[in-house]
N, C-alpha and C positions, 0 to 999 in steps of 0.2 A: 504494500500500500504506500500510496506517496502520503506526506506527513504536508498538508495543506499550509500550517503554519510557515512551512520551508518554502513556498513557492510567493512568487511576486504576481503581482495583476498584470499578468502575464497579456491575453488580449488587450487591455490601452497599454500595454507597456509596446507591444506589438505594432500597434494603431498609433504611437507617438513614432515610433521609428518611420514607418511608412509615414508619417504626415511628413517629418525632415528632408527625407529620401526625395518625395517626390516635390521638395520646395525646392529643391536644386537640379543644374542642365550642366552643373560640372562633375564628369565621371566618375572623378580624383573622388571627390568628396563624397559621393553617390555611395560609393563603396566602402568609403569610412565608415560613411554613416552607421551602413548597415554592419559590419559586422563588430564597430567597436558598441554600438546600438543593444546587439545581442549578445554581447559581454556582459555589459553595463546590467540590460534590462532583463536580460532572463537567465541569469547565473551562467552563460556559458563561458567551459574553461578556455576555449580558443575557438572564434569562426575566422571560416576562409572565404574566399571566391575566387573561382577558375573561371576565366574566361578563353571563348575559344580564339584560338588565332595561328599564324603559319608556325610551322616548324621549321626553326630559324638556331634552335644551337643544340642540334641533331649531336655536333662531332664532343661537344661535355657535357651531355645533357646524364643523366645519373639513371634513368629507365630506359635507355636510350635501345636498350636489348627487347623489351617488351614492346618496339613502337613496329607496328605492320604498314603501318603509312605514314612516312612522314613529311607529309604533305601538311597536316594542321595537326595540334595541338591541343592542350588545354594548359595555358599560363595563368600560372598565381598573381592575381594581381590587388589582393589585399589580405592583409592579416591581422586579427586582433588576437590579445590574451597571452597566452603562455608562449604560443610565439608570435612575434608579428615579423621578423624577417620575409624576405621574397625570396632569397637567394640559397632556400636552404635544398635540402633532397627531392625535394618537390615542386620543385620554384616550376619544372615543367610533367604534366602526366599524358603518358597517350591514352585515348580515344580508346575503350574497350580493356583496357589494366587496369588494374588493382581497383578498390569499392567505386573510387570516383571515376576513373575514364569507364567505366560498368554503367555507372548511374547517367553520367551524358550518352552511353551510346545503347540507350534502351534499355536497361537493368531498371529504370523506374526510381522513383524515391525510396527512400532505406531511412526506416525511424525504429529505435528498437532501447529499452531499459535493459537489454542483458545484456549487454558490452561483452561480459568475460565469456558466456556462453553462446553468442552468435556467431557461425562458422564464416560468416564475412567477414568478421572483422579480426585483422591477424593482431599480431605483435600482443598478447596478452600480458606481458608481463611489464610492457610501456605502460599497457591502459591503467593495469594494477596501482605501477609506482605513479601515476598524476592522478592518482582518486576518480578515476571518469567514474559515471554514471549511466548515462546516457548517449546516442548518437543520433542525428538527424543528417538526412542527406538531400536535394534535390535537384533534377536538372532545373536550369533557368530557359525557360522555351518563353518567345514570342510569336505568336500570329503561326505558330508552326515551324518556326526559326530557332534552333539550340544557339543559344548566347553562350551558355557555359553551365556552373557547379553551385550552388552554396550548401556550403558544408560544416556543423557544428559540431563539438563533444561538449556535453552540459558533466556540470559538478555533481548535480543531483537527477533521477529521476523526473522525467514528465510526465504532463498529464495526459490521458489521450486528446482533453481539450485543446492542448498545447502542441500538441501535435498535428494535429487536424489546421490549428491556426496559422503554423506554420508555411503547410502546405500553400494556402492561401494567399501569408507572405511570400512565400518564394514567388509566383506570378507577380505579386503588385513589383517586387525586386526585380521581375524582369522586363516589367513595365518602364521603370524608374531607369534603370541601365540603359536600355536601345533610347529613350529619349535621350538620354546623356551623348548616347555615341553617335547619333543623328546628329544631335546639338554639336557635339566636337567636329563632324565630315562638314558639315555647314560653313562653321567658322572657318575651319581650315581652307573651305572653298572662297569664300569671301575674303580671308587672307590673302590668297594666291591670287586672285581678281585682281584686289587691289593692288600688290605689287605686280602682276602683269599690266596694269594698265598706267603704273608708274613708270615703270620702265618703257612702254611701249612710247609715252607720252616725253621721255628723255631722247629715245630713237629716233623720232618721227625727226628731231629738230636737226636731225642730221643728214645730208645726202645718199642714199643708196641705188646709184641708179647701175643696174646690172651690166648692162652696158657700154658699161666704160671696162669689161673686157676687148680689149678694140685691141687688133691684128690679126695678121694673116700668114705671119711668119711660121717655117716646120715646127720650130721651137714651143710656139705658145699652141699652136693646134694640137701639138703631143699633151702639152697639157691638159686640154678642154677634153682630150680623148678620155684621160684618166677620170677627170670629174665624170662624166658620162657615165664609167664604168661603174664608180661606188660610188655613185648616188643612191643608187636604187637599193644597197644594202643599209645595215646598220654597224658598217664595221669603222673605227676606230680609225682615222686621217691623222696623220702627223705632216701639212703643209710645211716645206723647206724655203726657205729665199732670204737674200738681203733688203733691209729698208726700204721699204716703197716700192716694192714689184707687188703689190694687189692680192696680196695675203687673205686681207677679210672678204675683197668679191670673192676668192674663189672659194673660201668656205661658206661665203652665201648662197652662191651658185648651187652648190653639193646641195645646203639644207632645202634650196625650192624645186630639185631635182629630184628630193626624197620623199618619199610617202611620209614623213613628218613637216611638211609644208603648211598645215594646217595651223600648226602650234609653232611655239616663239623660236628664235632664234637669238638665243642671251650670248652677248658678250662679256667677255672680263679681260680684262689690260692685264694682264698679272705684273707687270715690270713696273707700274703708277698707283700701284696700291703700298701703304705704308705696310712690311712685314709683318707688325703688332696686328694687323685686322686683317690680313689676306683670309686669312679660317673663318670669320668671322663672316667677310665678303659670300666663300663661295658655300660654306655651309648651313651659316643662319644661326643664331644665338639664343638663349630662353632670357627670359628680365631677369636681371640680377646676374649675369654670367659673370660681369665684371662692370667695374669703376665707369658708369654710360648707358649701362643695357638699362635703359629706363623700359623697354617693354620689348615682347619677342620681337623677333625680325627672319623673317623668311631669307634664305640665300640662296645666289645666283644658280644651285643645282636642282633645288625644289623648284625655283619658278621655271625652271626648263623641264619638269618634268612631261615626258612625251613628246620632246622638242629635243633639239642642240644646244649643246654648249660650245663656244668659240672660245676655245682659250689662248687671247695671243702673248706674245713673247713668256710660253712656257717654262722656257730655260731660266725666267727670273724666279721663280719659285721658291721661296725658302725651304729647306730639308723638314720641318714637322709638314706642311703643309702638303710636297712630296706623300710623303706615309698616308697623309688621307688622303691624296686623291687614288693611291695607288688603289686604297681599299674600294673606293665608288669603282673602280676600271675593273677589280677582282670581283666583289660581291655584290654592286650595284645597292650599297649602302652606304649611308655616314652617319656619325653623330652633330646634332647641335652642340657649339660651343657652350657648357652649363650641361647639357643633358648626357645621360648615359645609354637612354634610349634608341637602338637604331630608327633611323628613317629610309625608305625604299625609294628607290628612284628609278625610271627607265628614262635614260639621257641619253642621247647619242653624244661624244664625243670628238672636237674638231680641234685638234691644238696647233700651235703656230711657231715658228721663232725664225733669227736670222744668226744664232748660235751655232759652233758646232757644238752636239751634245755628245758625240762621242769623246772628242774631248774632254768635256765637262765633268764625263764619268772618270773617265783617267784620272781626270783632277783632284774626285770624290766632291764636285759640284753638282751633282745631279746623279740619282741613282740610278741603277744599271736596268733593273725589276720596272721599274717606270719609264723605262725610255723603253722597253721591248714591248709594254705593254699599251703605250703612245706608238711607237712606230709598227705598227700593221700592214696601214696601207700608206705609205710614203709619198709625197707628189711634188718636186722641186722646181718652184715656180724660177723660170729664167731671168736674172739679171738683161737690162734694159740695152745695153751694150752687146749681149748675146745675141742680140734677136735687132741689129739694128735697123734693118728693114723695115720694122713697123713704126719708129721714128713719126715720119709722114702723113700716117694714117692718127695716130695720135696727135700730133701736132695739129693736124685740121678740125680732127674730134674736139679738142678744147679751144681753138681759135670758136670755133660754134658756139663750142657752152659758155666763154663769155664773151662774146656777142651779143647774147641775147639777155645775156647779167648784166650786163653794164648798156646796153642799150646802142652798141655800136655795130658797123658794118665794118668787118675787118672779113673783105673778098680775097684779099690778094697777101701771097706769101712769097716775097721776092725769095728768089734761089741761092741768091749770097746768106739769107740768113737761115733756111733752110739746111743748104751745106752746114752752118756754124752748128745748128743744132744736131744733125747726122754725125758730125763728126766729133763732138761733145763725150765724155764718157760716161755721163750721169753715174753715178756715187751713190744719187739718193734716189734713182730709179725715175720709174714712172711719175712718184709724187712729185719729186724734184720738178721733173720737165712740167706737171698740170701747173706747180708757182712760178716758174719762167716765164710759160704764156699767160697765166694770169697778169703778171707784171708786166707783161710786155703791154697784154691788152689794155692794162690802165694807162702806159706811158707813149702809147703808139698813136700817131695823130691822122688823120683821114683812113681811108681802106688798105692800108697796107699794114702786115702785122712786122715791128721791125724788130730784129734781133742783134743787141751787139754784148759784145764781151761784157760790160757792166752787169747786164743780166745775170750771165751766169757764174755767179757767186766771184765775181771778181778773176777767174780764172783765163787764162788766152788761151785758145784752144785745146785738144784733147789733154784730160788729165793722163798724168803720168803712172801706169799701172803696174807699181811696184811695189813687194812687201804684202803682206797678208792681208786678208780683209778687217782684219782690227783693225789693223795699224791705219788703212786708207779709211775706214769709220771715223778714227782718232782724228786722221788729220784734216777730213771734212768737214768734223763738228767744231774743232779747233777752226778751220777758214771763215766759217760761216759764226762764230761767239765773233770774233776778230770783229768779222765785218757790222756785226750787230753791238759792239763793246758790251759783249758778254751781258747785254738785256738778255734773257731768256722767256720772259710773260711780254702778253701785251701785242699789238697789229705789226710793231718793228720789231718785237723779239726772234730770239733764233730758233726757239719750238717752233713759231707759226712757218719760219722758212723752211724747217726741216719735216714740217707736216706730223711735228709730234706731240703727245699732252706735255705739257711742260715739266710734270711729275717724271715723266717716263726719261725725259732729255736731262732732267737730275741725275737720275739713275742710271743711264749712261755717262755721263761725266764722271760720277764716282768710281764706273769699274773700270774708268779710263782713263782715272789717274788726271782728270783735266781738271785745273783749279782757274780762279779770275787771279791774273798779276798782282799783286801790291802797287799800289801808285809808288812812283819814286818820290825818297823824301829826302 
């Protein structure tokens, strides 16, 4: 017999939980509620809640012998009483094992006062040494939907009142839960909304027009061939090239090429972002992560999800930030900066640089695991000198575009300045030559567009093509500070001449050893 005195008013103790439960659309709390609820309110020595979800740590999971499928799960995702850890031998159960994966996969609810004499329930000499009493078990079903488990061991015997009430509760708990997890997909989608629509609304202000792939040269059509080919996959681009050969069209080309055209196409600068926030940037941080996180932030791999990511100048990556992305490229997961949580991502990946990385690896700049798993499918966009032939066809492509920016008719391209630009070695590529004839077009007076040596970066014809491509980076960016005295912001600074964000032409200078003079004093 149960001793009445021993027991609490059990249904409004029940009916107060459920009233908490269902005041709240946070899941976190939803789950607190309830099982530290029926701690609190009905003497239990510990309840749980298993909810269902994938099977995601299959390779240390501790039942991992008894799982027939492990495709989903059932994750511990709250504890009160004797234990409330997640992490402990249980943290994950399969589907169809022991009382609880029985009880979600059809075994039915399981309530029972003889603990030591019920052949379900093992370990007798556990239940002995924590005084249990009692056990209660049920699946949490919605609409015909299994959510998951909740599961108590009471101090004392129940009533069959209490029993019965329970069952009841397990429903309204499963009630309380899917609204939670509705409530959370919502958010998260309204989240993702609105940074896609911030970012989108940062993109828009920028030029993307496709077709400033212009030539006709073997060189750059071997290229277009390649895009062609992986477009249509989802495998992994590692774009090659120096400065200003057309990096990001060609990884835009790929992403509208691909049946992920629908969805965004997210850039990251990696070389203009300050080290301290790159993880921050591309993973996304919970409030409170650190000294700022005044509230979560979605990162640049979540708002890609189902989309591309464009990662250009890869090679500037810091080594922590390396390790994550290796893991999104291995398991197509990361953590937020603050959380321990994974998060899932289906991203296609498009990285960029004008480094060599094999180098980099010799160096122990860049790890070895990350660049094999970046270089896939390879594609080395040709220096602008390579391919000089298309020269001409460029040079008119942008005589046109500003033309029609600046409001001028520039028909005619005398041949002496033609030759100067043909015979030019551009340094800074393509980019270089679109600010040449931009300045041309702002300085050039009636329909002829004119070209003289001033234009081009103070140089008299072809540059000298000696020494490595560092070294000719170094001493271009060094002609071009000169000729700007080393302004780098601003409509006369030397980022705008070199077509770079200004962050990123810092960061160049640094690993180039280029500082501003001292004035003499």
């Amino acid at each position: 017999m149960v001793d009445p005195s021993s027991t609490k008013d059990s249904p409004n103790a029940l009916a107060r939980i459920a009233l908490q439960m269902a005041s709240s659309l946070d899941l976190s709390l939803v789950l607190t509620t309830i099982t530290q609820g029926l701690v609190e309110e009905l003497d239990a020595a510990f309840a749980r809640i298993w909810l269902l979800g994938p099977g995601d740590l299959c390779a240390s999971c501790c039942k991992a012998a008894d799982c027939a499928n492990r495709e989903r799960c059932l994750h511990l995702e709250a504890s009160a009483g004797l234990y409330a850890s997640l992490n402990g031998e249980y943290r994950r159960i399969p589907l169809g094992a022991l009382k609880i994966g029985r009880i979600a996969q059809g075994w039915g609810p399981m309530s029972t006062n003889d603990v030591m004499g019920d052949e379900r329930l093992p370990n007798k000499p556990w239940i002995q040494e924590n005084g249990l009493k009692s056990f209660a078990g049920h699946p949490l079903i919605f609409r015909g939907e299994l959510l998951g488990v909740l599961a108590l061991f009471g101090r004392r015997p129940l009533t069959a009142e209490e029993f019965d009430r329970l069952a009841i509760f397990a429903n309204e708990a499963a009630v309380a839960i899917k609204n939670a997890q509705l409530f959370a997909e919502v958010e998260q989608l309204k989240n993702r909304l609105q940074a896609e629509n911030l970012y989108l609304r940062e993109e828009i202000r920028l030029e993307h027009n496709f077709e400033e792939i212009v030539g006709n040269s073997t060189a750059i059509k071997s290229v277009l061939r390649k895009v062609e080919q992986v477009a249509p996959t989802d495998s992994t681009v590692l774009i090659l090239g120096e400065t200003g050969t057309g990096k990001e069209l060609m990884a835009r080309a790929i992403h509208h090429l691909s049946t992920r055209k629908t969805r965004p196409l997210v850039k990251v600068n990696c070389g203009s972002i300050p080290a301290n926030l790159i993880e921050s940037e591309l993973f996304g941080h919970e409030k409170g992560a650190f000294t700022g996180a005044v509230t979560k932030r979605i990162g640049r791999f979540e708002l890609a999800n189902g989309g591309t990511i464009f990662l250009d100048e890869v090679g500037e990556l810091p080594a922590d930030a390396q390790v994550k992305l290796l893991r999104v490229l291995q398991e197509r997961e990361f953590d937020r900066v603050g959380s321990s949580a994974p998060t899932k991502v289906d991203v296609r990946v498009i990285a960029a640089t004008n480094r060599d990385l094999a180098q980099a690896v010799k160096e122990g700049r860049f790890r070895a695991d990350l660049l094999y798993r970046l270089n896939v499918f390879p594609i080395e966009i040709p220096s602008l000198r390579a391919r000089a032939s298309d020269v001409p066809l460029l040079v008119r492509f942008y005589a046109d575009k500003f033309s029609k920016k600046f409001g001028k008719r520039l028909s005619e391209i005398p041949q002496a300045s033609m030759d100067r630009l043909v015979s030019y070695a551009w340094p800074g590529n393509v980019r270089e030559l679109e600010n040449v004839i931009e300045r041309a077009a702002i300085v050039s007076q009636g329909s002829a567009l004119m070209i003289d040596d001033t234009l081009l970066s103070g140089t008299s014809g072809p540059m000298a093509l000696s020494g490595t491509l560092e070294e000719m980076e170094k001493a271009y960016i060094l002609q071009v500070l000169k000729d700007t005295e080393w302004l780098i912001e601003g409509k006369r600074g030397a980022a705008i001449r070199l077509g770079l964000h200004p962050n990123t032409l810092r960061s160049r200078m640094t690993k180039l050893g280029l500082k501003k003079p001292h004035p003499a004093t």
